[in-house]
N, C-alpha and C positions, 0 to 999 in steps of 0.2 A: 612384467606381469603384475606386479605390486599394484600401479597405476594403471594397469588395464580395469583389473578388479574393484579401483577406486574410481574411476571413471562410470563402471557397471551399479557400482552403489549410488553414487549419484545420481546419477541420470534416472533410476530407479524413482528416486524420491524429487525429484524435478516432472517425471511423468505424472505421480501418484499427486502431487500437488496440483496441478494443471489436468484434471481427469477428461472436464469437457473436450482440451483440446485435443486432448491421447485418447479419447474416443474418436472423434472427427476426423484425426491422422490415421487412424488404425484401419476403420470405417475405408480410405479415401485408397491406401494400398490394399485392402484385401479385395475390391474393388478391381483395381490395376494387374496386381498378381494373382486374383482368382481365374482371372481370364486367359494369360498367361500358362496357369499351370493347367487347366483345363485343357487346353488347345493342343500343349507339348502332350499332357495325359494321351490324349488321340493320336499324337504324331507317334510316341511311343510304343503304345500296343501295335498300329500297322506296322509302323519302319522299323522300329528297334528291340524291340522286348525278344528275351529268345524265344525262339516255342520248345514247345516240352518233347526235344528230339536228344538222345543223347550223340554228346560230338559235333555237334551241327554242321559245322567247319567242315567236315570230312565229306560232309555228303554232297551228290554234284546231279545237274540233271544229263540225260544220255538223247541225244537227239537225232533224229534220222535227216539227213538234208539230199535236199537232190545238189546231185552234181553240177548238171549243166545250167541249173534256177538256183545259187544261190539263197535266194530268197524265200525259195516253196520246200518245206519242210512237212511229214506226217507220221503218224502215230507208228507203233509195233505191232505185228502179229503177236499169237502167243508160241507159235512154232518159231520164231524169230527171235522173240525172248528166252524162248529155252536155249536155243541154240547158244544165242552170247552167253547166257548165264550161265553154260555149265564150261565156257570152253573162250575164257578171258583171260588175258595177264594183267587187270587194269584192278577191276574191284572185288574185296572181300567178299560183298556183296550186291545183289543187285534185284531188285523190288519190280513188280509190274503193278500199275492200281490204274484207274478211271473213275468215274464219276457215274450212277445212271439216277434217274427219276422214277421212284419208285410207292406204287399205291399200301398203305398203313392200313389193314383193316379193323377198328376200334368198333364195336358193338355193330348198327348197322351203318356206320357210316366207312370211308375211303379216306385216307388224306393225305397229299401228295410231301414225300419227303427226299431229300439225297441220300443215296446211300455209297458209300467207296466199296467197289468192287477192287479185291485187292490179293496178291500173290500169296502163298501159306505164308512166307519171309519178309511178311510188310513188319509184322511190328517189330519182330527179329533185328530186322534190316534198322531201323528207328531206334532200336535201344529201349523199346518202351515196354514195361510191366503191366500185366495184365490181371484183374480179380478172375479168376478163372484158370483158358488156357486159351492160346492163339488158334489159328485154323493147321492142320495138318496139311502134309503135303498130298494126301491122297482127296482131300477137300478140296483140290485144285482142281481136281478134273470134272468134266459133266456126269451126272447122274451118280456121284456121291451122295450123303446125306444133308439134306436144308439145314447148315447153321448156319448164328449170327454174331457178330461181335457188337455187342449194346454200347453205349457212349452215357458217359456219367447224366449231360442234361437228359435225353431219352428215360435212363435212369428216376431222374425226377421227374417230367412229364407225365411216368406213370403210373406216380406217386411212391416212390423211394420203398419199393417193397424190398426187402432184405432178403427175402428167395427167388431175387430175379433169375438167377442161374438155373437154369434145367427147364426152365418154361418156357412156349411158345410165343413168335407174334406172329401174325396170319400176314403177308406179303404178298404181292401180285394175285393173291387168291388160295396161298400153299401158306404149310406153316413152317416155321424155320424154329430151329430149337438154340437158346442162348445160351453161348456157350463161354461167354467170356463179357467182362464189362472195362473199358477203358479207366486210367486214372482222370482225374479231375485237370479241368484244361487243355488238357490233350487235343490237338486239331489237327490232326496228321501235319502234311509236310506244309501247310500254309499258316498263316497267324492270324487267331482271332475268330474265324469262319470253319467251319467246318460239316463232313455230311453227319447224318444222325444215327445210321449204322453203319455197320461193315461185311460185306457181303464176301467168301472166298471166291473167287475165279471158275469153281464147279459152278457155280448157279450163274454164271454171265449169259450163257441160250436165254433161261428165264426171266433174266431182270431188266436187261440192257433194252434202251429205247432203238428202235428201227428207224432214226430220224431221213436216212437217206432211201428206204424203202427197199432195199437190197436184199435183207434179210440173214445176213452171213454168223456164221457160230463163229464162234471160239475157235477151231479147230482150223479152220480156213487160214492158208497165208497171206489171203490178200486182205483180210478184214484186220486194215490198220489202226486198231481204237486203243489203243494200249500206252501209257508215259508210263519211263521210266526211271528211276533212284536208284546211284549206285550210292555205295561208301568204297572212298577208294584204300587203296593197300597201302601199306607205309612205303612212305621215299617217292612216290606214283603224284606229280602234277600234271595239269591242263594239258601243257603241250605235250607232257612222254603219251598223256592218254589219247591224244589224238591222234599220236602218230601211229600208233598201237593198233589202234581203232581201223585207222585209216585200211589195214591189213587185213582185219578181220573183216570188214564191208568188201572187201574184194572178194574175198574166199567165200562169202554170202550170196555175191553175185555169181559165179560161176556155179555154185552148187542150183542155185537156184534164180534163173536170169530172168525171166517173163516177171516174177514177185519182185525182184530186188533192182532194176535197171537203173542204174543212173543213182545210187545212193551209197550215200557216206554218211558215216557217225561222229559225232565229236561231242564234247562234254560242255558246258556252261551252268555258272550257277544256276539254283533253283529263283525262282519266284517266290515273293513273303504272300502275294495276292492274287496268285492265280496259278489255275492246273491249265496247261496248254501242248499240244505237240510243239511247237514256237519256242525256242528260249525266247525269256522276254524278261525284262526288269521292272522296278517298282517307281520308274519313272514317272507316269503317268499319275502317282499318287503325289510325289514330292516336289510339283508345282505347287498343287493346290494346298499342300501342307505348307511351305514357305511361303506360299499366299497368306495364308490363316494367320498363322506365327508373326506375319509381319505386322498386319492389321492388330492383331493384339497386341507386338509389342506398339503402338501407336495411343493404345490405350495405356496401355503402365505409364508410356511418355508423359502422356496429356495426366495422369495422377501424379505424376512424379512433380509436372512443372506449378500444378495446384499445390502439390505440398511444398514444392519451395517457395512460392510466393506464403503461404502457412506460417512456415517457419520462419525466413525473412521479419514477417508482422510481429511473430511472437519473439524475433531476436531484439526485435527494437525495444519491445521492453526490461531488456536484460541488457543493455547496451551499459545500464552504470554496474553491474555487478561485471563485465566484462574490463569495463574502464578500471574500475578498483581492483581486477586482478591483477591489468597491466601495469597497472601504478605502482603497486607493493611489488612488481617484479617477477610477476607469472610470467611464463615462454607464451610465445605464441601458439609454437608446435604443442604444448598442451590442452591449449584453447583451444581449438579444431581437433584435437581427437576428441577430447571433449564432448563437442556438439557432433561429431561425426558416431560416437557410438550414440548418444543418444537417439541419432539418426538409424544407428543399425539396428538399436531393438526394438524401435517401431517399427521397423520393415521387416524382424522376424516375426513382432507378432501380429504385422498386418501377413505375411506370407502364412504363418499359420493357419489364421484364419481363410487365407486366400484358398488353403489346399482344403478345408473344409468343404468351401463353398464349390471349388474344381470338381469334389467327390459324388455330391449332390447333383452338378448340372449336368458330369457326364452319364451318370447313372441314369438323368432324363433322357440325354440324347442316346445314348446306346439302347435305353429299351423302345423306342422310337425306332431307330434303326432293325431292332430284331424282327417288332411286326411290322418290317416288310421286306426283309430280305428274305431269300428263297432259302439259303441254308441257317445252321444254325451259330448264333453269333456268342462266343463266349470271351466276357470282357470281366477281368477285377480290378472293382475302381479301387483298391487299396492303394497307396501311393508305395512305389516302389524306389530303388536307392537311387536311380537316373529321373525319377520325378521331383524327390528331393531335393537332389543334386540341382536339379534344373530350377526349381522354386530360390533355393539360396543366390542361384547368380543374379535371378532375378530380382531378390531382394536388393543385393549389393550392384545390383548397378543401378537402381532405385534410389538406393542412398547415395552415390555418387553425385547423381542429378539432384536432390533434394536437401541433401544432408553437405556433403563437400561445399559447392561453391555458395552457399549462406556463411557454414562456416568463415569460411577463409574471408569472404566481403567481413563479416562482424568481430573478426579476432583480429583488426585494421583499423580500430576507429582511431578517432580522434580525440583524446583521453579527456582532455579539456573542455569541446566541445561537449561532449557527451557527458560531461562531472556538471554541467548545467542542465538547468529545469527544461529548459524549453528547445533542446537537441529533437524532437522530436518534429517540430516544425517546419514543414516545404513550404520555399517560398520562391521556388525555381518556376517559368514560365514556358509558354511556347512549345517547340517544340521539343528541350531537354526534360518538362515535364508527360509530353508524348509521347516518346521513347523512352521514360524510364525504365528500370529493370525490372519493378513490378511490372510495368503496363508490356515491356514488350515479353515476357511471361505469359501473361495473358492474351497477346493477340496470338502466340504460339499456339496456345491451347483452343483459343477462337478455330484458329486457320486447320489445324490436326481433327477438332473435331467438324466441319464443317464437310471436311475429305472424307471423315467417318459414316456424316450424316447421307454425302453424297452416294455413298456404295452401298449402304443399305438401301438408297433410295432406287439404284439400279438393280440391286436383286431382287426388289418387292417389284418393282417395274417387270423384271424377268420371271416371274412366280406366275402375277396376273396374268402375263402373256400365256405362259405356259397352258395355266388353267381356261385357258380361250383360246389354246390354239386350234388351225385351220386344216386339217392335215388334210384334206381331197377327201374324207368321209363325213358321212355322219355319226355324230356320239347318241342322239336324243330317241327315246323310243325304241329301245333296240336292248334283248337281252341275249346275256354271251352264258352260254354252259359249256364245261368241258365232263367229255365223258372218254373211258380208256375202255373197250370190251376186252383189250387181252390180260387185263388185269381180274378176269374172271376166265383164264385160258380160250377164248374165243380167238379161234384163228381168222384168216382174210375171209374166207366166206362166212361164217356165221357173224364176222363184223360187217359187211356189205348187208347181209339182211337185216341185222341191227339200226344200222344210220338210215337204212330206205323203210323201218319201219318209223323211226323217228321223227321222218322229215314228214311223212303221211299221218304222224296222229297230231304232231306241232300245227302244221300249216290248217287244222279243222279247229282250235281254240280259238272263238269265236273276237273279232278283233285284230287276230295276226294277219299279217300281210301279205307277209314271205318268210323263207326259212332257207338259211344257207349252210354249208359245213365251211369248213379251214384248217389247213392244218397248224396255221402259226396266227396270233392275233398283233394287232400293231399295237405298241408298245408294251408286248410281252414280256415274258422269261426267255422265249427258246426264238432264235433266230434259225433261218435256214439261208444257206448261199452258194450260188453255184456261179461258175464263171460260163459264158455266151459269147460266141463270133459268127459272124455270117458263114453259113456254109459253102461259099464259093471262097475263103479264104480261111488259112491256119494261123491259131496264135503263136506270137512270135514275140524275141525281145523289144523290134520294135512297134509289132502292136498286139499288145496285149491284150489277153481276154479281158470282156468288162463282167466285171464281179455286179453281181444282182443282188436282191430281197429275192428267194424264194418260197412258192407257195401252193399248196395245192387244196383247189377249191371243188363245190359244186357248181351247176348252174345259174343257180340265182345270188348266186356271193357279191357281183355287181351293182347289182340290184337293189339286193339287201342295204348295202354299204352305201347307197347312191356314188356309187363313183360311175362318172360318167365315159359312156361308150363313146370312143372319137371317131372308131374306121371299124368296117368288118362287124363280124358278130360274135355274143358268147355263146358259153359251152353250151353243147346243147344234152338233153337227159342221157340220152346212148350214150355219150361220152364222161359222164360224169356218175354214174347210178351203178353202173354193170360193169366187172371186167374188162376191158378193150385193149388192143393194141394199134389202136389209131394211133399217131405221134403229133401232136397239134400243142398247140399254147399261144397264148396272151399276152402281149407286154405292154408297159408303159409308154407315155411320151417321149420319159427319159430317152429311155433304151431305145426305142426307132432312132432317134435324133442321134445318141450318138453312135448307133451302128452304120447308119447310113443318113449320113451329113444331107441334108436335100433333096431324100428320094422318099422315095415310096417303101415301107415295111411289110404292108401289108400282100401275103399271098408270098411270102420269100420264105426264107428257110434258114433258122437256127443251127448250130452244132453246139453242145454242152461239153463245156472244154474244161481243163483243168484253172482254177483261177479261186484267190483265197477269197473267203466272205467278209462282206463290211462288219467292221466292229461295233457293237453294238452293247449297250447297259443289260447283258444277262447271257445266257448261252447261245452263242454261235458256234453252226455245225457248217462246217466247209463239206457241202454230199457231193463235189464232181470231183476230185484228185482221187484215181487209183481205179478210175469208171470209165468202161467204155465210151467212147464218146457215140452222142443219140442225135440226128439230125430233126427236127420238130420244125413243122410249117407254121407259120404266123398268122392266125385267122382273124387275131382283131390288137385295137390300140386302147387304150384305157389312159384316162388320168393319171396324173402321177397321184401320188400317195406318202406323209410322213411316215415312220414306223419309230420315231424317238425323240424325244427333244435335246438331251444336252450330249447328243454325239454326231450333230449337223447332219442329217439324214434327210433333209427336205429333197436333197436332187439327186436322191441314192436311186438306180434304175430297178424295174421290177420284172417277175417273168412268174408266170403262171400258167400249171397246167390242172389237166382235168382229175377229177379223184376219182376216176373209173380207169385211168391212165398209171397211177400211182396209188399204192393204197397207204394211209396209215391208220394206224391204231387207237393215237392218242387224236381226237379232232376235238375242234372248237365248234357249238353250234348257237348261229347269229339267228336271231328269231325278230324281225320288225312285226312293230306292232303298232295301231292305229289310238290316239286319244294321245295322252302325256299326264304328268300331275304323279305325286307319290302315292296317292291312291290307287290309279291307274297300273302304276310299276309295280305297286307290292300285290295286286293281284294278275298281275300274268306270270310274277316272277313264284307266285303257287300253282298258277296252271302248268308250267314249264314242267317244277319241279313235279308235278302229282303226275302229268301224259307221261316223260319219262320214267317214272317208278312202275304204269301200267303197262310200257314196253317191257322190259326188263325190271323184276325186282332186285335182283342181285348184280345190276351194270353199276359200277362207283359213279355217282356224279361229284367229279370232283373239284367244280365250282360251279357257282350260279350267282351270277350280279346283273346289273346293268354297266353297258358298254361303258359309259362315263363313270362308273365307280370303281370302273377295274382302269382306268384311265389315273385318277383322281388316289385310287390305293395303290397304284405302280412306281419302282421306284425311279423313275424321273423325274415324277412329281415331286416327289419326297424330298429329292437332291436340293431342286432349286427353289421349295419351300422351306427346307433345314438351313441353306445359305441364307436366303432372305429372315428368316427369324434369330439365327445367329450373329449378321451384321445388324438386326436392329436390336439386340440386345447390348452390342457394342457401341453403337451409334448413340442407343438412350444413355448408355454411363459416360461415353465421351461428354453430349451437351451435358448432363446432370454435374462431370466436375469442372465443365468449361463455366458454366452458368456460377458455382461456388466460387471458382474464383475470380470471378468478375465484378460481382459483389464484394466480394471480400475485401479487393481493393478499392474499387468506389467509398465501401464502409470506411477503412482506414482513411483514404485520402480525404474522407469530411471530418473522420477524428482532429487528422494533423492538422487540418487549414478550419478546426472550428473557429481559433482567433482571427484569424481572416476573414472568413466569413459573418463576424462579428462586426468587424470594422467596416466593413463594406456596409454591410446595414444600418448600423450608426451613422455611417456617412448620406442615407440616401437608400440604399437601394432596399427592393421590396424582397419579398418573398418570392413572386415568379420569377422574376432576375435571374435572385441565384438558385433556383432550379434549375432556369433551362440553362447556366451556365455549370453547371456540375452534371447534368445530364448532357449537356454538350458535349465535353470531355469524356464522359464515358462512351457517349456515340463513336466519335472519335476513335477510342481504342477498338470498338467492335467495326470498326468501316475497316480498317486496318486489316484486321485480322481474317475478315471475311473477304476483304482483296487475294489476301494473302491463300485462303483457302481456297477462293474459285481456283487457283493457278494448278495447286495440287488436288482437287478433285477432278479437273482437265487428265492429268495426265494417269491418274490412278485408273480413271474411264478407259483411256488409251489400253493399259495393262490386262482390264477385267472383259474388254468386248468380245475375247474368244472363248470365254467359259460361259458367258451368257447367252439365253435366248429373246429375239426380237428387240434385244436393244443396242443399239449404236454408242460409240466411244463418246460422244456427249447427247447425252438429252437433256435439252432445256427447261421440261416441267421440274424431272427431278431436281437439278442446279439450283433453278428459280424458287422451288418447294423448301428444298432443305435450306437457303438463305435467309427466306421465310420465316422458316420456323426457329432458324438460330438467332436470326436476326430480333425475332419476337419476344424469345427468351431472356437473349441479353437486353433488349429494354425493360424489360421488366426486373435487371438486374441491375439496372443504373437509374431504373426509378427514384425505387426505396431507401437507398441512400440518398440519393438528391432532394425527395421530399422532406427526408430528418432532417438536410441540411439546411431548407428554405425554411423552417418552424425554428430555427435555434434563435434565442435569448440573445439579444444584442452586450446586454449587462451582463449575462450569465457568462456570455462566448468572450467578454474583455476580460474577465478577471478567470480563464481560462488558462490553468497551470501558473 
């Protein structure tokens, strides 16, 4: 310890002496480790950080499976919930909650929020303290009293009044009295995300969205919308509760066989990132996490091997205070701890700083992230003990690579060698001067950032794409308004009068084209999915329904959209304006081709079968499990259509019927219009908004954009423009310390060989000479290292081609681009030392040391 602490004093005064360089070091790791701790910062809040649940460990999710499909799993009733819940041997407790989308009304405007509709025993069940008091159990039922359980940010959104308790917020159009306000953090059963209130189970009739058009309460057994949390009993694991379970799903089905056929319960943990009937795990995030993590560690790399060439340079000037120690009899092994803590406390207080700068760039990206995710995102960038923690290994294996092996080379010399003046001098050629340890250093850091430069080159590739992609519609001239009438209690008929008086005052503003409704937009929030078979055949294990996009449109929604008609005709007004029980629908190319391989679709006949929804970046509602199956004749073929970018959806099939067929509540209205230009846009997008205020004063409009900036504010965009600006933030510090230390050695290497290059001059040779032959050399090491780099930007390409859009596991612009430009940098870094060396002093450079 004595000599740890003498070491510490040292090295102290070894830094404070050499400031420039202990900036430049410091500087080069908080660089490497800011990046680092940032990345883990993000991996930490999703993957690891607890949430604010007491016990966590204990809690489990309760899942409904069918028997005979393994694989097709749905929600609870709330007659089904009660039932387990009061008459289990498995858990202490046992929670029901869901999710709905629900309209804020704030002076005269609407604004769409989440809210967890949740059992009186949610927070109970969680362990969680409440400013207030939780919901009662008689708040469970329908036609109780409207309250709310408020959330700390809600809290502040609406401006931190300190008598939030007892006051109203007006909700679907009612008001709800707050009765209780969350602690701070608090995200229910997920991390990081969560909804903005808390709605009890009484008010589910009123809040809950009707996405499949059914229209079922609460009360109903077949209205399966309900996940559920248990906490289990002491001594009670996985499998006793499954078997447990297994007993109680029998005794379910017989009580009750038409609701419960073919189902079993069993337990598996929760999800940190998602509420789903599914168990499902946080798989899906921990590629792309150990993607990120890698990439940044590549960056510490590429600083670490800059600061040992660093260190290296500035050991050589210590090489006679090392000789003289070993002369008079120093160890060796003190020599290298020595230089190795000096090493460590540059990399604590480059990691200090590191976590500085970690704290700052996530707090950019997290509030990036907030305006545009749909719920609400609660992140503290304070570093916590696993960030710390995480920051020191970084440090210490920073110093390993930087700090260790310079050591151990310089606590080795040659005491003799080195007790003379001119130890500093390379006179080694060919190719042992090539491969030296500085230079092969340096093509490491060449070839790591070159790989860096490559992958940001493919995400800005993938961003572009994105922002130009082709989906079978059009973006241009086209404005989207969503409007909700039951969030103003408007039932199915006063909402049909509504939309048919909208589309008649829309389509008369002078300009527009057409006017369409929808109930789902392409690359929205809300998916909808239903599974489809030919009606002269049943799904089966070996042919399976095909899962669709579904959508229910009007008559000119084609039109609108220009997606082009292939076969057949669309909807026509009878079928989309008025009630009906026609059964007709639309599908894509997809969907013909692959229902019927080489035939004809059109004028055949669907059945809507049971079959999960394609996954998609926001809410998917699977509306055919637990639904009559409905036979629908096929009156026309349509284009295919994208509905998302970074969850391969380009040959996802489509099915469309008429909104006179299906009604809903919440629709989307597509309004073309004639001209273009942001002058053109910013006034229809007032006509829009003024015709709807003259239909209805008090209908919420609860957006209004254009197509492309709901495109462009969606977050798929966001995704794969946050990747692209994150590897090119990576990318510029990889070349910024490749390029430092390219230089650096070129610098040094004209130092050492100034007597050489003296004598060369005095012999004869000119100026350009020995330019281009120290510029030679340095090419040299950059040909090298950028060899070295095509190989592993190859392969890294290989790795990232299935999180990208529209790019392939090699593109040659980007390859050829980022070479370019490395290649460009590092001449300019073997310049400037080679020009100082072609101006030196023939006289000055001979009598050099």
């Amino acid at each position: 310890m004595n000599h740890l602490w003498q070491d510490v004093r040292y090295g102290v005064r070894q830094l404070l002496k050499r400031p420039g360089f202990s900036a430049a070091a410091i500087l080069v790791l908080a660089l490497g480790i800011g990046v680092n701790s940032a990345v883990f910062s993000l991996i930490n809040a999703f993957l690891l950080k607890p949430v604010l649940i007491e016990k966590a460990e204990e809690l489990t999710g309760l899942f409904s499976r069918d028997s005979k499909h393994p694989d097709n799993y749905r929600g609870f009733s709330y007659p089904n919930y009660v039932d387990i819940r009061d008459n289990n041997p498995v858990f202490s407790n046992l929670l029901a909650h869901t999710m709905a989308m629900i309209g804020i009304q704030e002076g005269d405007t609407t604004r769409r929020a989440f809210a967890g509709v949740v059992s009186s025993n949610y927070f109970a069940t969680l362990g969680v303290r409440l400013k207030g008091r939780a919901f009662t159990p008689a708040e469970e039922k329908p036609g109780s009293p409207l309250v709310v359980v408020a959330t700390t940010p809600y809290w502040k959104k609406t401006g931190q009044d300190p008598a939030l308790l007892g006051k109203q917020v007006r909700i679907n159009g009612r008001n709800f009295t707050i009765v209780g306000i969350t602690p701070e953090g608090f995200t229910g059963t997920t991390a990081m995300v969560g909804p903005e209130l808390f709605l009890p189970l009484g008010a589910f009739n009123l809040v809950m969205n009707d996405f499949d058009g059914r229209g079922k309460v609460l009360a109903d057994r077949n209205n399966d919308t309900l996940i559920l949390v248990g906490r289990f009993k002491p001594g009670v694991t996985q499998q006793i509760a499954d078997t447990k379970l297994a007993v109680i799903a029998s005794q379910m089905e017989k009580a009750f066989p038409a609701e419960n056929k073919d189902q079993t319960l069993i337990v598996r943990p929760l999800s940190r990132m998602g509420i789903s009937t599914n168990p499902s795990s946080d798989t899906g995030l921990r590629m792309p996490a150990l993607l990120l993590l890698s990439l940044a560690t590549v960056v510490l790399l590429i600083a670490s091997l800059n600061l040992a060439n660093m260190m290296m340079t500035r050991g050589s000037a210590r090489r006679k205070e090392i000789a003289i120690r070993l002369a008079i009899g120093g160890g060796r092994r003190r020599i290298v701890q020595q230089l190795v803590t000096e090493g460590m406390m540059l990399a604590i207080l480059g990691g200090a700083a590191g976590l500085f700068a970690a704290s700052w760039g996530t707090t950019l990206l997290i509030g990036s992230l907030s305006r545009m995710a749909p719920m609400e995102v609660i992140f503290d960038v304070t570093p916590d003990a696993r960030v710390i923690g995480a920051t020191l290994l970084f440090c210490t294996f920073s110093t390993v690579i930087f700090g260790l092996f310079p050591a151990w080379k310089l606590s080795k010399p040659d005491v003799w060698l080195d007790l003379k003046e001119n130890s500093g001098e390379d006179v080694s050629g060919g190719a042992r001067r090539l491969f030296s340890r500085r230079n092969i250093l340096v093509m490491a850091q060449l070839s790591l950032s070159l790989m860096m430069l490559s992958a940001a080159g493919l995400f800005v590739r993938s961003a572009m794409r994105a922002a130009n992609i082709q989906p079978g519609f059009t973006f241009d001239n086209e404005i989207l308004a969503e409007v909700d009438p039951s969030l103003i209690n408007y039932d199915e008929v006063h909402g049909r009068q509504v939309y048919r008086a909208l589309e008649e005052r829309l389509r008369q503003i002078p300009g527009v084209q057409s006017v369409a409704l929808a109930a789902t937009v392409p690359f929205g929030m809300v998916r909808l999915g239903k599974g489809i078979t030919p009606a002269d055949s049943m799904a089966s294990a070996d042919h399976p329904a095909l899962s669709t996009r579904f959508n229910v449109v009007s008559e000119d929604y084609f039109q609108t959209l220009n997606i082009p008609l292939l076969q057949g005709r669309s909807f026509s007004s009878g079928e989309t304006m008025a009630a009906t029980k026609t059964r007709v629908a639309i599908i894509d190319q997809v969907a013909a081709t692959k229902l019927w391989p080489g035939g004809n679709a059109l004028g055949r006949h669907i059945r809507l079968t049971e079959g999960a929804a394609p996954g998609a970046a926001g809410i998917t509602v699977d509306s055919s499990d637990s639904e009559p199956p409905r036979e629908l004749e096929v009156v026309g073929i349509v284009g295919g259509t994208r509905d998302d970018i970074i969850m391969g959806g380009a040959n996802q099939a489509h099915l469309y019927v008429p909104f006179g067929q299906e009604y809903r509540a919440n629709m989307q209205i597509h309004v073309k219009f004639a001209g273009g230009g942001t002058d053109a846009e910013t006034r229809m997008l007032d006509s829009v908004r003024r015709e709807i205020r003259s239909v209805d004063e008090r209908l919420p409009l609860l957006a209004l954009k254009t197509l492309r900036g709901h495109l462009e504010s969606g977050m798929d965009i966001w995704v794969v423009r946050t990747g692209a600006q994150v590897l090119e933030i990576f990318g510029a510090i990889a070349i910024f310390l490749a390029v430092i230390g390219l230089y650096g050695v070129n610098a040094q290497a004209v130092a050492r060989r100034t007597r050489e290059i003296g004598i060369r001059m005095a012999l004869g040779a000119d100026a350009g000479a020995t330019l281009k032959m120290i510029l030679r050399e340095g090419l040299r090491v950059t040909a090298v290292g950028l060899g070295a780099g095509f190989l592993l930007a190859v392969a890294l390409g290989q790795l990232l081609r299935g999180i990208l859009y529209g790019v392939g596991r090699i593109d040659p612009a980007v390859l050829i681009g980022a070479s370019a430009i490395l290649g460009f940098v590092a001449l300019m870094a073997c310049y400037f030392p080679a020009r100082k060396a072609s101006q030196v002093d023939p006289m000055i450079a001979l009598r050099y040391e």
